[in-house]
C-alpha beads as a LAMMPS data file, in Angstrom:
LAMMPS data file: protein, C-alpha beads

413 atoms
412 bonds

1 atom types
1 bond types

-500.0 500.0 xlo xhi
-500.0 500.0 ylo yhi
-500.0 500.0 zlo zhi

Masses

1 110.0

Atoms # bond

1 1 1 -187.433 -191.440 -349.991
2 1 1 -187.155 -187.768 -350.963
3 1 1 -183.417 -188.114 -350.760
4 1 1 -183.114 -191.208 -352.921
5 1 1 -185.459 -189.336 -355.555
6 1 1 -183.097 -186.661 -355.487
7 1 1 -180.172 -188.989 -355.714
8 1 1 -181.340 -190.925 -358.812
9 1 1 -182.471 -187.573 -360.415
10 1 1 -178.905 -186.528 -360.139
11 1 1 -177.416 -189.843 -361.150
12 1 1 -179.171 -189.767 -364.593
13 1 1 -178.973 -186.377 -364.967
14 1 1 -175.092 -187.183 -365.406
15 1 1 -175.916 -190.164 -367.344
16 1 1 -177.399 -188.178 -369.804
17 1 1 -174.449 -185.512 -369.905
18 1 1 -171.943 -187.968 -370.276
19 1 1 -174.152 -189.694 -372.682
20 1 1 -174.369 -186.870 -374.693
21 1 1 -170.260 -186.212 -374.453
22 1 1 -170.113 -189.556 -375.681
23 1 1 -172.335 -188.772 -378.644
24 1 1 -170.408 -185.445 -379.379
25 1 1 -166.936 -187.585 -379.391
26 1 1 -168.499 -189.759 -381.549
27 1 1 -169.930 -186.995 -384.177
28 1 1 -166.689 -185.847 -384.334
29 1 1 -164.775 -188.828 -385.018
30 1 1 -167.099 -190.045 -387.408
31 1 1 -166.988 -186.896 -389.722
32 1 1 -163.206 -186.989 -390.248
33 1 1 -163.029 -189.963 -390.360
34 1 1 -163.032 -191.701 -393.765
35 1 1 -166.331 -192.975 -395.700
36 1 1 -165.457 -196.755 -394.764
37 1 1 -165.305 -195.637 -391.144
38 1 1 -168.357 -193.867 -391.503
39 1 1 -170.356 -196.780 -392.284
40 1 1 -168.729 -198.765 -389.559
41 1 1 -169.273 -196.166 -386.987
42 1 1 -173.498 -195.964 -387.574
43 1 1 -173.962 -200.038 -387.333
44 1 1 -173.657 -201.086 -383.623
45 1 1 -170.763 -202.436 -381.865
46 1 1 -170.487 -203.776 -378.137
47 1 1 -166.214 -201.997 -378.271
48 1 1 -165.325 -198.830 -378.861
49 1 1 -163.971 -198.159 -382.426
50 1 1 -160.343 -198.403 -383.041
51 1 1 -158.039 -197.132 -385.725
52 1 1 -157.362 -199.205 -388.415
53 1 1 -155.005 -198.978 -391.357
54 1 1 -156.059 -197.074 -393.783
55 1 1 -155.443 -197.822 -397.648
56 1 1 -152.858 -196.229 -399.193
57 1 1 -153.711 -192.990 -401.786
58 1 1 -153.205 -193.300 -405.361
59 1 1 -152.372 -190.625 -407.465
60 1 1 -154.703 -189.821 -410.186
61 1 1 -154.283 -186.575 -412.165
62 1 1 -157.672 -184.948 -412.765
63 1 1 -159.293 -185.177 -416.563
64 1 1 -158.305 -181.690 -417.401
65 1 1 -154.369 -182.977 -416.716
66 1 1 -154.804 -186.034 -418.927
67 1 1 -157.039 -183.518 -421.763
68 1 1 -154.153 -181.269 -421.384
69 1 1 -151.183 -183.729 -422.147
70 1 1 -152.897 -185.191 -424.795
71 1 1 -153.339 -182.025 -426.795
72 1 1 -149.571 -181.591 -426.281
73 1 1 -148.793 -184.745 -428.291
74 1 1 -151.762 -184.459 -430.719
75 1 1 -149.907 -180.669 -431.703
76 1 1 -146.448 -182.811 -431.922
77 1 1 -146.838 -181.688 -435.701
78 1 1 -146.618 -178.609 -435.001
79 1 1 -142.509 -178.660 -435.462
80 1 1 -142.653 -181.107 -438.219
81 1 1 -145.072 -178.935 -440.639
82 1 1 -142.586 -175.636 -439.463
83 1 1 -139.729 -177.585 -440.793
84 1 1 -141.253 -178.256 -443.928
85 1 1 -142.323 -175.046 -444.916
86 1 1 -138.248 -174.650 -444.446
87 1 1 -137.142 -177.311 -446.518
88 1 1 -139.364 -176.434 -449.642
89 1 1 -138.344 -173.007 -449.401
90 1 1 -139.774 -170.500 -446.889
91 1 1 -138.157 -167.880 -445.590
92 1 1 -140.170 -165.411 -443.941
93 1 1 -139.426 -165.744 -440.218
94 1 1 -142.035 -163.606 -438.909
95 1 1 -144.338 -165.817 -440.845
96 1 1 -143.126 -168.820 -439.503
97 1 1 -143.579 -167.187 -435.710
98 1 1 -147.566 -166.209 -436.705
99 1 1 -147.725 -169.516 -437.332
100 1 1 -147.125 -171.062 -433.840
101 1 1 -149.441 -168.559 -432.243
102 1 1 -152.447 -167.422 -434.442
103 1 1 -154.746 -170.306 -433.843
104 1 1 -156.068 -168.545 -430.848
105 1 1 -159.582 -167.910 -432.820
106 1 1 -160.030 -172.064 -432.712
107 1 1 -160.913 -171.504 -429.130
108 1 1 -163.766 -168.544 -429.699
109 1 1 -166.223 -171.345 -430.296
110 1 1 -165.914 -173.724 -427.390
111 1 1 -165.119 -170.858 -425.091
112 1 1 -168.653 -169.050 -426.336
113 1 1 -170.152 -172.333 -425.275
114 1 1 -168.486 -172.585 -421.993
115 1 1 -169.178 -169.303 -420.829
116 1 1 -172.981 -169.628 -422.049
117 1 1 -173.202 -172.543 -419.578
118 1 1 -171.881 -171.220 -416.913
119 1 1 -173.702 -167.764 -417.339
120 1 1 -175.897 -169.057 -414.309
121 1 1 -172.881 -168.130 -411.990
122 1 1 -172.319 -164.631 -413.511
123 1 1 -170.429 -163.917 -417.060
124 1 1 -168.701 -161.657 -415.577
125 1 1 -167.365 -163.812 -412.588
126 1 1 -166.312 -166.190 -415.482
127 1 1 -164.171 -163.612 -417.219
128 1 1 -160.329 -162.870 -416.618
129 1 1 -159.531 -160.273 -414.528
130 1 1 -158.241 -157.541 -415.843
131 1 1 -154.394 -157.894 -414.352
132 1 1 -154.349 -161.335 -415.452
133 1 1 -155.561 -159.714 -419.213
134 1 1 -152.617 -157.402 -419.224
135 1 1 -149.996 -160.392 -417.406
136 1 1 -151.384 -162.538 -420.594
137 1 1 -150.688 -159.592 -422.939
138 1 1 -147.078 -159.268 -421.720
139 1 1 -146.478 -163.070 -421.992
140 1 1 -148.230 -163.535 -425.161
141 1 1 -145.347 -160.571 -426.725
142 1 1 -142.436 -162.321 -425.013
143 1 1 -143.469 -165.842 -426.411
144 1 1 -144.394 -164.410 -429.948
145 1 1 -140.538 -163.337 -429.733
146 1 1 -139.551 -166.730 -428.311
147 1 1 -141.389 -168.135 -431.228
148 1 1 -139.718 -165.990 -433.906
149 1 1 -136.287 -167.132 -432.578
150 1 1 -137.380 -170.898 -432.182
151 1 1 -138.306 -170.149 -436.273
152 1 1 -134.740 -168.508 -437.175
153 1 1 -133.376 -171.924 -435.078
154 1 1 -135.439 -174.334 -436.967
155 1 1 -134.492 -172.715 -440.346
156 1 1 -130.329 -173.286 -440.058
157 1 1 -131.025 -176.706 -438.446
158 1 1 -132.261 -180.139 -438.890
159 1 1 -135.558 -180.770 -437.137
160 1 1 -134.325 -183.659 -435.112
161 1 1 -131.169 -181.461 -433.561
162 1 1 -133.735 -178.120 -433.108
163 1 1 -135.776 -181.036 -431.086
164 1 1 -133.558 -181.835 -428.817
165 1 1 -132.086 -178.752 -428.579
166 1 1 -135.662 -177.406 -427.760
167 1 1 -135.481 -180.261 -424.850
168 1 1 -133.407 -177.939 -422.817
169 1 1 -136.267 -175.574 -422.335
170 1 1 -136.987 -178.680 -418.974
171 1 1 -133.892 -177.245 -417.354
172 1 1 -134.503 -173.622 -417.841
173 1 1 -138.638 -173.975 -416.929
174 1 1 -137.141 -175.426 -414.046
175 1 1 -134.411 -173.084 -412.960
176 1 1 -137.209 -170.149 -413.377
177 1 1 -139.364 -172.391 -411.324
178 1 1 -137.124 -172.573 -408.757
179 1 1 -136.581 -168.740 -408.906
180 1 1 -140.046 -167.589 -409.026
181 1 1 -142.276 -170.701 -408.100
182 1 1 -140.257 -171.600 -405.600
183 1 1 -139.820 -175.538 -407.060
184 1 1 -138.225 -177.397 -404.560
185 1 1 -135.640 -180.217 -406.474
186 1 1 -135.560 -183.933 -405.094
187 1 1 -132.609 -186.343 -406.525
188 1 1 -134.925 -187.418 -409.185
189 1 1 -136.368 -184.474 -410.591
190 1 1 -132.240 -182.601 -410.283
191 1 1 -130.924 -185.970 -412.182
192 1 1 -133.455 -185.496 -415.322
193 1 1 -132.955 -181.289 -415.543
194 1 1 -129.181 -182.231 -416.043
195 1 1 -129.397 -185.034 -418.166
196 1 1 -131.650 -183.600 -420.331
197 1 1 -128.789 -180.417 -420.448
198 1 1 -126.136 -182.630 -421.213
199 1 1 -127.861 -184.724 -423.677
200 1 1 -128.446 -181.766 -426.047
201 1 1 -125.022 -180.819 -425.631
202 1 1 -124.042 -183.730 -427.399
203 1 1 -124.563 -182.489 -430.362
204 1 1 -122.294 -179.914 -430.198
205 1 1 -119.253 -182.535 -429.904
206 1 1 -117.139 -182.845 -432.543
207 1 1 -116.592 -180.795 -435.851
208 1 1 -120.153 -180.721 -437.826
209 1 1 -121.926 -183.036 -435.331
210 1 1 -125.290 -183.164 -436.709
211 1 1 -124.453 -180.223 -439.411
212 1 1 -126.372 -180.506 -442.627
213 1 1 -124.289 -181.812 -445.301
214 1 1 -123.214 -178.694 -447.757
215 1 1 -123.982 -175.799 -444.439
216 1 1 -121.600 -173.757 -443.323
217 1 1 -120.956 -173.721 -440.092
218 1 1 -120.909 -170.396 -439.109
219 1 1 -124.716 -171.110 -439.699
220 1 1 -125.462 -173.681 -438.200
221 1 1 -123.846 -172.825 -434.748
222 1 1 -125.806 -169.559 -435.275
223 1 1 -129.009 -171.594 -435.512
224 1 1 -127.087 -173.757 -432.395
225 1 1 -127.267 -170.447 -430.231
226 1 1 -130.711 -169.327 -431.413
227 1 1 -132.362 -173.054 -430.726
228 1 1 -130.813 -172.564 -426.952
229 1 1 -131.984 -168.956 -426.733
230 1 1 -135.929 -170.141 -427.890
231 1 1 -135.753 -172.808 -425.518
232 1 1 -134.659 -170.272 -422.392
233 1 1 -137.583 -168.197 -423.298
234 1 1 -140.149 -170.369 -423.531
235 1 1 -138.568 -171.846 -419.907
236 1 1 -138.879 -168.697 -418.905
237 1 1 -142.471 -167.911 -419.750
238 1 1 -143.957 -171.194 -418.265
239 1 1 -143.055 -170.626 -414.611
240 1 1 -144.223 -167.067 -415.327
241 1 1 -148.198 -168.252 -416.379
242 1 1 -147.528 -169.917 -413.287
243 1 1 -146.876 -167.276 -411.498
244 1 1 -149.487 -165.001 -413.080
245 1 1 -152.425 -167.096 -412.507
246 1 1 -151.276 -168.309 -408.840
247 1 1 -151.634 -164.306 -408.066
248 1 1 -154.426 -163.007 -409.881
249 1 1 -156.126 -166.057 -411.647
250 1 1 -157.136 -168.145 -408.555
251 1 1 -160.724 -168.045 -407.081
252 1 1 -161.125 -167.226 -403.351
253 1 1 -162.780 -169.235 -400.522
254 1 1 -163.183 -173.614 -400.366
255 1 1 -163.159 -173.470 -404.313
256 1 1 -159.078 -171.559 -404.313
257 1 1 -157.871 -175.725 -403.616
258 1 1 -159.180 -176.764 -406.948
259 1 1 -157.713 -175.984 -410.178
260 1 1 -159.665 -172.975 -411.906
261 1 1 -162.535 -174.251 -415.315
262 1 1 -160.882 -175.047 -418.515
263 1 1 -162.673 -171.873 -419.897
264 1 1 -160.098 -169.402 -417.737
265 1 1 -157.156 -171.878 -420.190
266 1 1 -159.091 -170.902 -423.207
267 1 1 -159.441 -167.120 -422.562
268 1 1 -155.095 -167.260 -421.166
269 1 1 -154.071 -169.007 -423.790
270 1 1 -156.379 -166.944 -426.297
271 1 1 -155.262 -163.465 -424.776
272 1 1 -151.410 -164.913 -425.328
273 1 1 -151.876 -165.990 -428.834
274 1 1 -153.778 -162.375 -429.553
275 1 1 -151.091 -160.300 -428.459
276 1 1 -148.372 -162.307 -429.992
277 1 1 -150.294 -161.888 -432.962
278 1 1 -149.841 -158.655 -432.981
279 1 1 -146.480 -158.361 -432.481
280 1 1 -145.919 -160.431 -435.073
281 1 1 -148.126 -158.893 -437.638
282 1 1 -146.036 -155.967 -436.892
283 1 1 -142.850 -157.727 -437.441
284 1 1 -144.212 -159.294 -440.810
285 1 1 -145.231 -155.208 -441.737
286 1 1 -142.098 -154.108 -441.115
287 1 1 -140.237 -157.247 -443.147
288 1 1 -142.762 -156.763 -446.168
289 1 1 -143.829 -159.938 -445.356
290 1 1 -147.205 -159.764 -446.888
291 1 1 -146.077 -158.136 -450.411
292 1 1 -144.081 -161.086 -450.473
293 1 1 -146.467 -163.852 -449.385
294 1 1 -147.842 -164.790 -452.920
295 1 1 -144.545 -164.409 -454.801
296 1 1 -143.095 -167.361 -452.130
297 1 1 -146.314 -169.380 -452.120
298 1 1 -145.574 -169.081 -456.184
299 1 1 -142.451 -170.871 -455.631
300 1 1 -143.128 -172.863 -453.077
301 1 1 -141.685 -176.806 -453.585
302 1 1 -144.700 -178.558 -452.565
303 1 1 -147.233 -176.149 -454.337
304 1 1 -149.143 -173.044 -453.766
305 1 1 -151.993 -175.011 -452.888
306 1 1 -150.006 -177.378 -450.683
307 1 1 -147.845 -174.174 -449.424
308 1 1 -150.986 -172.755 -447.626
309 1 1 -152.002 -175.929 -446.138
310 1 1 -148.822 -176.054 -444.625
311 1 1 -149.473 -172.908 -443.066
312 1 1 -153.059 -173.148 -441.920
313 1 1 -152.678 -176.892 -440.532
314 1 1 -149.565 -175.939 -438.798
315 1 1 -151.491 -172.892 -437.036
316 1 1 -153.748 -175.370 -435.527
317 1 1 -151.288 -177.765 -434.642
318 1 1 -149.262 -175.350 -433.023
319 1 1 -152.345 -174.025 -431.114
320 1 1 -152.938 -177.537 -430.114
321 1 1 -149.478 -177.795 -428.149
322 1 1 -150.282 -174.185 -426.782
323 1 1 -153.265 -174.900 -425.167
324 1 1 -152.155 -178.354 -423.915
325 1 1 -149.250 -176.270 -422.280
326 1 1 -150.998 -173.762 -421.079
327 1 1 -153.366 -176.379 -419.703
328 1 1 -151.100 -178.201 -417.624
329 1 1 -149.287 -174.909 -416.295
330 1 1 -152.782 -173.755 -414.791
331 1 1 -154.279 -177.113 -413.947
332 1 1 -150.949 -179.008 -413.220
333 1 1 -147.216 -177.001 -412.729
334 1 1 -145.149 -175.087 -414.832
335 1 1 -142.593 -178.209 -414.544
336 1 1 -145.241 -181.042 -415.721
337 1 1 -145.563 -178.292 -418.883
338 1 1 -142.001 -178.304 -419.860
339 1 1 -141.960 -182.585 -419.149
340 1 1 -144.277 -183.078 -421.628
341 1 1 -142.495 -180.563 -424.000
342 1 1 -139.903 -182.757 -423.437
343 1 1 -141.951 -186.000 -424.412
344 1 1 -142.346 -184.688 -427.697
345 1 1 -138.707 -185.662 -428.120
346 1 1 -138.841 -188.840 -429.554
347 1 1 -142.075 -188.345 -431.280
348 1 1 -140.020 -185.109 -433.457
349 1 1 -137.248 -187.905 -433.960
350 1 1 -139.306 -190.267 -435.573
351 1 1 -141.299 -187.636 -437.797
352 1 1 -138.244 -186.632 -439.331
353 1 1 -136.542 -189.238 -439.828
354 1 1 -139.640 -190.951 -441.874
355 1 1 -140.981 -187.879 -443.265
356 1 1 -137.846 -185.555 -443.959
357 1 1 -135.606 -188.591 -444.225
358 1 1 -133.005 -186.601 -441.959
359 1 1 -130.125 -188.850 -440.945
360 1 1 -130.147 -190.057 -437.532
361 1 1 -126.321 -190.168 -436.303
362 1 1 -124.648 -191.279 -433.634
363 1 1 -124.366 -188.076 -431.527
364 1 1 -128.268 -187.642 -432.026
365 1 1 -128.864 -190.905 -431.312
366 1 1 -126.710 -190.835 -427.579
367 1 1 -128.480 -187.317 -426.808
368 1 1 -131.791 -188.884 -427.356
369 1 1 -131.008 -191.892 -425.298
370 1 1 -129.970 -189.201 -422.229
371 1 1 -133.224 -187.310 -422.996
372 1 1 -135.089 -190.373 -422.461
373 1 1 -133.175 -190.831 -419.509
374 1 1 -133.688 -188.091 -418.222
375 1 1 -137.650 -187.918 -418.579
376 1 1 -137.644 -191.454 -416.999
377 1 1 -135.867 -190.309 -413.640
378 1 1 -138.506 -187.196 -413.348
379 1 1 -141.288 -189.394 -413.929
380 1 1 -139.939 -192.336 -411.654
381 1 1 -139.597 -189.349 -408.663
382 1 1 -142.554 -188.328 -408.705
383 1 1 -144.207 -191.444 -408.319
384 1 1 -142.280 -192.068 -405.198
385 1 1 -142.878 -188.581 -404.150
386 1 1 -146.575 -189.555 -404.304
387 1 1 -146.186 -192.726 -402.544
388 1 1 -144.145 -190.492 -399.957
389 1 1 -146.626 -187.807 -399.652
390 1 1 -149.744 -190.746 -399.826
391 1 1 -147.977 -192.549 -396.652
392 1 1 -147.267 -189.291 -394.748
393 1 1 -151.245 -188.380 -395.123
394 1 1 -152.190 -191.878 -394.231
395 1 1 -149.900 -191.928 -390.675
396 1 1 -151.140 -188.772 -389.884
397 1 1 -155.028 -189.836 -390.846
398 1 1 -153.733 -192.957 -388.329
399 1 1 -152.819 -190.250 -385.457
400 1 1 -155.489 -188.598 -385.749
401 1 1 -158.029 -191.432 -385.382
402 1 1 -155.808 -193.347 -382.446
403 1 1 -155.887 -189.686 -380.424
404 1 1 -159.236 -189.126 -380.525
405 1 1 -160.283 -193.063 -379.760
406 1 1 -158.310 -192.629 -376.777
407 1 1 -159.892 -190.143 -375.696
408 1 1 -163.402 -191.776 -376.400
409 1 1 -162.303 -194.471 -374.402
410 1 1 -160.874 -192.191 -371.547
411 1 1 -164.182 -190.633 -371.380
412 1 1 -166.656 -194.122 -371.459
413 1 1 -167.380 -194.892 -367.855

Bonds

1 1 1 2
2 1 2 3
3 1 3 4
4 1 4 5
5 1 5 6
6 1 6 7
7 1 7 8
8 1 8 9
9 1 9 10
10 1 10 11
11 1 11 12
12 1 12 13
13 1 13 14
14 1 14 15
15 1 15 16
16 1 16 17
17 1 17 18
18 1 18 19
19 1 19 20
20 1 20 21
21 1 21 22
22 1 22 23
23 1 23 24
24 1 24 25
25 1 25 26
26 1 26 27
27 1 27 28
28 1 28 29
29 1 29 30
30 1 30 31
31 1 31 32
32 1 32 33
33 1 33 34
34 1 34 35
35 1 35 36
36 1 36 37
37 1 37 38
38 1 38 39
39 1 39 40
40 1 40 41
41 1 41 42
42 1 42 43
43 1 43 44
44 1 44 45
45 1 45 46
46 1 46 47
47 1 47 48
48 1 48 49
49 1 49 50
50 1 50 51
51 1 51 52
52 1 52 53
53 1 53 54
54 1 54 55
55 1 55 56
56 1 56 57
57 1 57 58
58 1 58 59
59 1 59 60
60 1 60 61
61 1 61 62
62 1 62 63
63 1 63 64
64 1 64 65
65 1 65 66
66 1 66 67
67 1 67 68
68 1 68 69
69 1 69 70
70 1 70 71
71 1 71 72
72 1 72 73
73 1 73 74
74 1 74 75
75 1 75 76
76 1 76 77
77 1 77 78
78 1 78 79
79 1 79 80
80 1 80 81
81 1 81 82
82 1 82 83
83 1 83 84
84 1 84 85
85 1 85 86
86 1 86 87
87 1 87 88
88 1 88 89
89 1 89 90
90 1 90 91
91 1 91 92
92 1 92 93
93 1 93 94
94 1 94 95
95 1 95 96
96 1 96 97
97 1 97 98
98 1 98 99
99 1 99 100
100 1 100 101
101 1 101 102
102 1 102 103
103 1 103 104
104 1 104 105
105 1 105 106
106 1 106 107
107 1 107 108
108 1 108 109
109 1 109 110
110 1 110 111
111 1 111 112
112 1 112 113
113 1 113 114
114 1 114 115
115 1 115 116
116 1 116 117
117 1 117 118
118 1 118 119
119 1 119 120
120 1 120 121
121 1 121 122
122 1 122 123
123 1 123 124
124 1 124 125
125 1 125 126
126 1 126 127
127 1 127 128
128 1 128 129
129 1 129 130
130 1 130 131
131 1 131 132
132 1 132 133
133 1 133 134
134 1 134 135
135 1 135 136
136 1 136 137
137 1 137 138
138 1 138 139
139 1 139 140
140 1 140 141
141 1 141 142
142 1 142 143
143 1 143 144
144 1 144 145
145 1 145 146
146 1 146 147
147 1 147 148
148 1 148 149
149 1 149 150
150 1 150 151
151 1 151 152
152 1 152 153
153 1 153 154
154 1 154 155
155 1 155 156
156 1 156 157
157 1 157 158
158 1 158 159
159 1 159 160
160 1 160 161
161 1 161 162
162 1 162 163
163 1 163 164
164 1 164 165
165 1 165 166
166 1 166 167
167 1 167 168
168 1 168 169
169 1 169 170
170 1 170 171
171 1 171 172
172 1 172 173
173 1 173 174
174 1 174 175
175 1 175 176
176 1 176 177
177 1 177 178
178 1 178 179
179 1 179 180
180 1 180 181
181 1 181 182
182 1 182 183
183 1 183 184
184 1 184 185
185 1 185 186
186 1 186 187
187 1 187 188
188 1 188 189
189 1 189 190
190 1 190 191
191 1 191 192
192 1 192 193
193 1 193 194
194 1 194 195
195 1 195 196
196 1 196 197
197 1 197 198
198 1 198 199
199 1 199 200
200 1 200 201
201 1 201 202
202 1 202 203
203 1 203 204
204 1 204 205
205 1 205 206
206 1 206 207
207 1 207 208
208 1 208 209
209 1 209 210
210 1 210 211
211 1 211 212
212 1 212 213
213 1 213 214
214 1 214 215
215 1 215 216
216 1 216 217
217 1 217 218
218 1 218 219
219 1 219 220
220 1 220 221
221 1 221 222
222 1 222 223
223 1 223 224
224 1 224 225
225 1 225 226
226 1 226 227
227 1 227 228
228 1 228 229
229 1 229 230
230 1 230 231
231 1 231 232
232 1 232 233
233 1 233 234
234 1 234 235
235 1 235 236
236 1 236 237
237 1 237 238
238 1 238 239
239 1 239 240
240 1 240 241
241 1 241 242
242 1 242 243
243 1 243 244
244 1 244 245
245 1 245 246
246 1 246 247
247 1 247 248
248 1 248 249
249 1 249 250
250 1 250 251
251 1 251 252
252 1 252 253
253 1 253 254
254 1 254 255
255 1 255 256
256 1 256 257
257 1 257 258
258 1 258 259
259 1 259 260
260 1 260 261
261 1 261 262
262 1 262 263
263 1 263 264
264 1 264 265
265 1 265 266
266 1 266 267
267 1 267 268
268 1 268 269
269 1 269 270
270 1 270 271
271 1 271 272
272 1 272 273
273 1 273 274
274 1 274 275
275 1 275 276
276 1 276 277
277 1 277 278
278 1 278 279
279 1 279 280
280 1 280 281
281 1 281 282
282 1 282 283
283 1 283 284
284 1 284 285
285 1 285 286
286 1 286 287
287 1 287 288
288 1 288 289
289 1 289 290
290 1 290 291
291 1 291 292
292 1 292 293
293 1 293 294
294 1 294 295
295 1 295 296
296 1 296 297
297 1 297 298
298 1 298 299
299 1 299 300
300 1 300 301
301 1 301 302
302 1 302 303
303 1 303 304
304 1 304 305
305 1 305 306
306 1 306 307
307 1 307 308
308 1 308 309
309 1 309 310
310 1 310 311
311 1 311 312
312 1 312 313
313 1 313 314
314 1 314 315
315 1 315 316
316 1 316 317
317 1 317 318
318 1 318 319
319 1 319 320
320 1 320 321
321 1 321 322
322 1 322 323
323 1 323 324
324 1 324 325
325 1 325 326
326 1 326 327
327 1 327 328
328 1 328 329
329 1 329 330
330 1 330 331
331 1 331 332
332 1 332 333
333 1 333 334
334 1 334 335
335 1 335 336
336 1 336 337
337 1 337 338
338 1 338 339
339 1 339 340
340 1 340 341
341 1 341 342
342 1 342 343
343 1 343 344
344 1 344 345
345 1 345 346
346 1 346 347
347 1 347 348
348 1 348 349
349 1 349 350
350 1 350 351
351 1 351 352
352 1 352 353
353 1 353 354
354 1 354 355
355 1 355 356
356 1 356 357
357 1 357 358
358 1 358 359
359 1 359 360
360 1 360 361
361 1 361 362
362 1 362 363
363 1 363 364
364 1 364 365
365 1 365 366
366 1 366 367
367 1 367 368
368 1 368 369
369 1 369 370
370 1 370 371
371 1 371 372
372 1 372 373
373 1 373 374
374 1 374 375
375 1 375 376
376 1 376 377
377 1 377 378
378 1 378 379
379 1 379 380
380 1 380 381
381 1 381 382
382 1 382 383
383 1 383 384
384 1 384 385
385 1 385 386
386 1 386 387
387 1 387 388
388 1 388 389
389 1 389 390
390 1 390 391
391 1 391 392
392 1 392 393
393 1 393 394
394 1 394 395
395 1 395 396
396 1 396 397
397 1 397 398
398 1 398 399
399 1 399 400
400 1 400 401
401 1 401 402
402 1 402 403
403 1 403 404
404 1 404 405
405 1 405 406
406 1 406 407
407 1 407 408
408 1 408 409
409 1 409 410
410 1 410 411
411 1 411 412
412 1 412 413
């Protein structure tokens, strides 16, 4: 009797051990698995689980994507009110650069509030640090000078050809992407950075193509060659906020994954705009810019009154698109930035032909069509790169559950 004591003591002692493997199997499986399979795996079942199909992943970009873009087509202004003060006679060209980047005080209010809320994790975690301050000081310069040749562009040339000429800045963001980012190009995305090259080359077929009736054309190639040259530097200095906040902007630990608070945007894009403020204030003192500021406004087509609206609603416009662009570099890529610049495309198009009442000729009219084109092959590849990437994580999600149910079922007695 003592020996058949002993023997059943010993048989459920290794009932309970491999009971408790089981259970340990089990805990495991169940917390990688997905939330549906967590709910199966707690109600009781007389089988072992097996691995079922799970549902493809969509992909959704996050709110602060979606704010972003929208800001980007809300400042599609921007161009049109720069144009204007052109038309009706402005001149000054470091005026014209303040304009796209002094808005940067807009964002003092909301930021205030933002970092007031979040004071409960530490202002001063909230802050920039202090290389990404002096990476946003050098940017800011170098797109306050990309924004004073973008103006000396836009005053030689229509708005609708400095549009699409400004569309090229897709291929260089993602040339300097591919140098510094390290972008990798599929068929889709390497069909719509050479489209949308070709299509502003267009314009540059044929004698006067797109040349303002009554312009010589030693000007408006010059404006030609300064359009191009705004658009390379502004493709440059995307990938390069990229770059910048991949190395010193991103937080540390489980939260590096997520994309950092809309308040670090506000203080980038504010720290940009402040130093290419400065530059160009200093630009505008060394041009006599300012002694010369009420004699234009005097003289001004539309107005004095109207000549200063121009200026102030433009600022905000223009701070609009900045943030919005700055937005989707941080929160999105570098590449998705100079897309959207690209959107704005057809939206500068329509602006000027309704509100300028520039003509709209054929050569315009088959580089917009490529443009288009163009933007529709990026955005078609990267819906099937999602699908792609959606179905990879789902097969291995399907490996993963099929391994470890054979091993739960190697292990049940």
């Amino acid at each position: 009797r003592g020996l058949e004591r002993a023997s059943k003591k010993q048989q459920s002692s290794s009932t309970n051990i491999l009971a408790a493997k089981l259970r340990h199997i089990m805990a495991i499986t169940t917390a990688s698995a997905s939330p549906a399979m967590q709910e199966a795996a707690k109600t009781p079942s007389a089988s072992p689980p097996r691995a079922t199909a799970a549902s493809p992943a969509r992909y959704r970009p996050s709110p602060l994507v979606i704010f972003s873009a929208c800001l980007v087509l809300i400042g599609s202004s921007g161009p049109l009110l720069l144009r204007v003060y052109f038309v009706h006679g402005g001149q000054r060209l470091w005026l014209s650069a303040l304009v796209q980047i002094s808005g940067w005080p807009l964002l003092l209010p909301p930021l205030c509030v933002s970092i007031f809320r979040g004071r409960r994790h530490g202002i001063v975690n909230l802050l920039l640090p202090p290389r990404l301050i002096g990476a946003a000081v050098v940017l800011g310069s170098l797109y306050a000078v990309s924004c004073f040749v973008y103006a000396m562009g836009s005053q030689a040339l229509p708005l609708s050809t400095s549009s699409l000429l400004l569309a090229t800045q897709l291929a260089f963001t993602a040339v300097f992407a591919f140098l510094f980012v390290g972008l990798r190009f599929t068929p889709f995305s390497a069909n719509a950075v050479l489209l949308l090259t070709i299509g502003p080359a267009v314009l540059g077929v044929g004698p006067g193509s797109g040349k303002p009736a009554g312009e010589p054309s030693k000007t408006y190639w010059t404006g030609f060659c300064e359009a191009i040259a705004a658009a390379a530097l502004a493709g440059l200095v995307l990938p390069l906020v990229e770059v910048a906040m991949e190395r010193f902007g991103r937080r540390r630990g489980p939260a590096a994954s997520a994309p950092p608070p809309y308040s670090t945007v506000m203080q980038m894009q504010a720290m940009m705009g402040l130093a290419g403020t400065m530059v160009c204030l200093l630009g505008m003192a060394i041009k006599s810019d300012f002694k010369a500021l009420p004699i234009e406004a005097a003289a001004f087509g539309l107005g004095e009154t109207k000549y200063y609206l121009v200026l102030v609603w433009g600022a905000v416009a223009w701070q609009l698109l900045n943030l919005g662009v700055v937005g989707l570099v941080t929160c999105a890529s570098s590449l998705l930035a100079g897309i959207m610049v690209a959107v704005l495309l057809p939206l500068s198009e329509v602006l000027a032909v309704i509100f300028l009442h520039e003509k709209f000729d054929g050569p315009k009219g088959i580089a917009l069509v490529l443009c288009l084109w163009g933007f529709a092959s990026y955005m078609y590849g990267e819906k099937v790169q999602q699908k792609k990437a959606a179905a990879q994580k789902n097969q291995l999600l399907q490996q993963q559950m099929a391994r470890k149910t054979g091993d739960l079922e190697l292990a049940t007695p």
